[in-house]
N, C-alpha and C positions, 0 to 999 in steps of 0.2 A: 619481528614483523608486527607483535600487538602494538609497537604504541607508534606504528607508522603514521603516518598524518599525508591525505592525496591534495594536492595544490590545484590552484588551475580554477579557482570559481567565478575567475572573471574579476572578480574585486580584490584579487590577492588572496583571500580566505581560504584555509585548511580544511579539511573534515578527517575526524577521525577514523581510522583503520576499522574500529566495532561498528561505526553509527554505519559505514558503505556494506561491513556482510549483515548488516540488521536491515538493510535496503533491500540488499540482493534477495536474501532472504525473503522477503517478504512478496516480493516480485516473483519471485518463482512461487511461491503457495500460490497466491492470486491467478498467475497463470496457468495452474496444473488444475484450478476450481475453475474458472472460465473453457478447460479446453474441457472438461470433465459437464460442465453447463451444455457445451456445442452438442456432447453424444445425447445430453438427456433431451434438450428440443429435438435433435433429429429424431429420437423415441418419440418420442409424445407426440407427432406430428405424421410419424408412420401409423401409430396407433389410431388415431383420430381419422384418418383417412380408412381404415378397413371399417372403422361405423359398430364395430364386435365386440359387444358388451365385455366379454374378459379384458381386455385389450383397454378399453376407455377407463371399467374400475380400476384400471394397474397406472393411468394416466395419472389418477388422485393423487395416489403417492407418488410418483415420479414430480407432479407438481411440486407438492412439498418439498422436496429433497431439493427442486431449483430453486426454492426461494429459500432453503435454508442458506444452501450456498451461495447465493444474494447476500446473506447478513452476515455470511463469514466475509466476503469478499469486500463489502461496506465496512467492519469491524477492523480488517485488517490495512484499509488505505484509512483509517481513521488511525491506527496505531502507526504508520509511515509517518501523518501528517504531524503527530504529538511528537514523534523520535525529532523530525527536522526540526520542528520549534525548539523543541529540547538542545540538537546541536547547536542553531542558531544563537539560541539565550546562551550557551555555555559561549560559543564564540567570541562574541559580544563582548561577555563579564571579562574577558583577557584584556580589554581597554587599559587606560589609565584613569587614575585619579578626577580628571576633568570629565572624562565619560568620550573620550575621542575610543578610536578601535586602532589595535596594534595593525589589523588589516587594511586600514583604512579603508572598509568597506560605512557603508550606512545600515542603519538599524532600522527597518521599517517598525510602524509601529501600528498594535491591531487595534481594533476597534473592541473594546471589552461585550 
C-alpha cells in the first residue's frame, strides 16, 4: 500500500500514497487547532462580557495561546503548500528528455 499512487487529477497525474496521508495529516492538526481556537474565543468573549478583573487577566493568556495557534495553523498550511510543490516538481521530473510530462499535464511555472 506505500508505494500506491491515487489517479484522478484531472490531468492524468498520480500522487503519491505518503504526500495524500502527509495532507490528511496535516488537515486534521489544522482542524483539531481551529475547533480548539472556536472554544478559546467562546472563553474570551464570556470572560469579557462579566467586566471581572480575574476573568479579563486570564483573557491575556487565553489571547496568546490564539495567536499562538494562529502560527501553528499558518506554519502548518505553509508546510501543505511546500509538500504539493515538492509532489508537483517530483511529478513533473518523470517527463522525458524534451521536458514534455508522462502525464501530460502542464507545469505551471511560479513567479521566483
Amino acid at each position: 500500500m506505500e508505494d500506491e499512487t491515487y489517479s484522478g487529477l484531472g490531468n492524468g497525474g498520480e500522487i503519491d500514497t505518503k504526500v495524500v496521508q502527509t495532507f490528511q495529516k496535516n488537515f486534521v492538526q489544522v482542524q483539531n487547532i481551529l475547533d480548539q481556537n472556536r472554544l478559546l474565543i467562546n472563553e474570551i468573549n464570556q470572560n469579557h462580557e462579566t467586566k471581572i478583573p480575574d476573568n479579563l487577566t486570564r483573557n491575556v493568556g487565553l489571547i496568546r495561546e490564539l495567536n499562538n495557534n494562529i502560527r501553528r495553523v499558518v506554519d502548518l498550511y505553509a508546510d501543505l503548500s511546500t509538500s504539493y510543490a515538492k509532489s508537483m516538481d517530483a511529478s513533473s521530473s518523470d517527463g522525458d528528455s524534451n521536458g514534455a510530462m508522462k502525464s501530460g499535464g502542464n507545469k505551471r511555472n511560479r513567479p521566483a
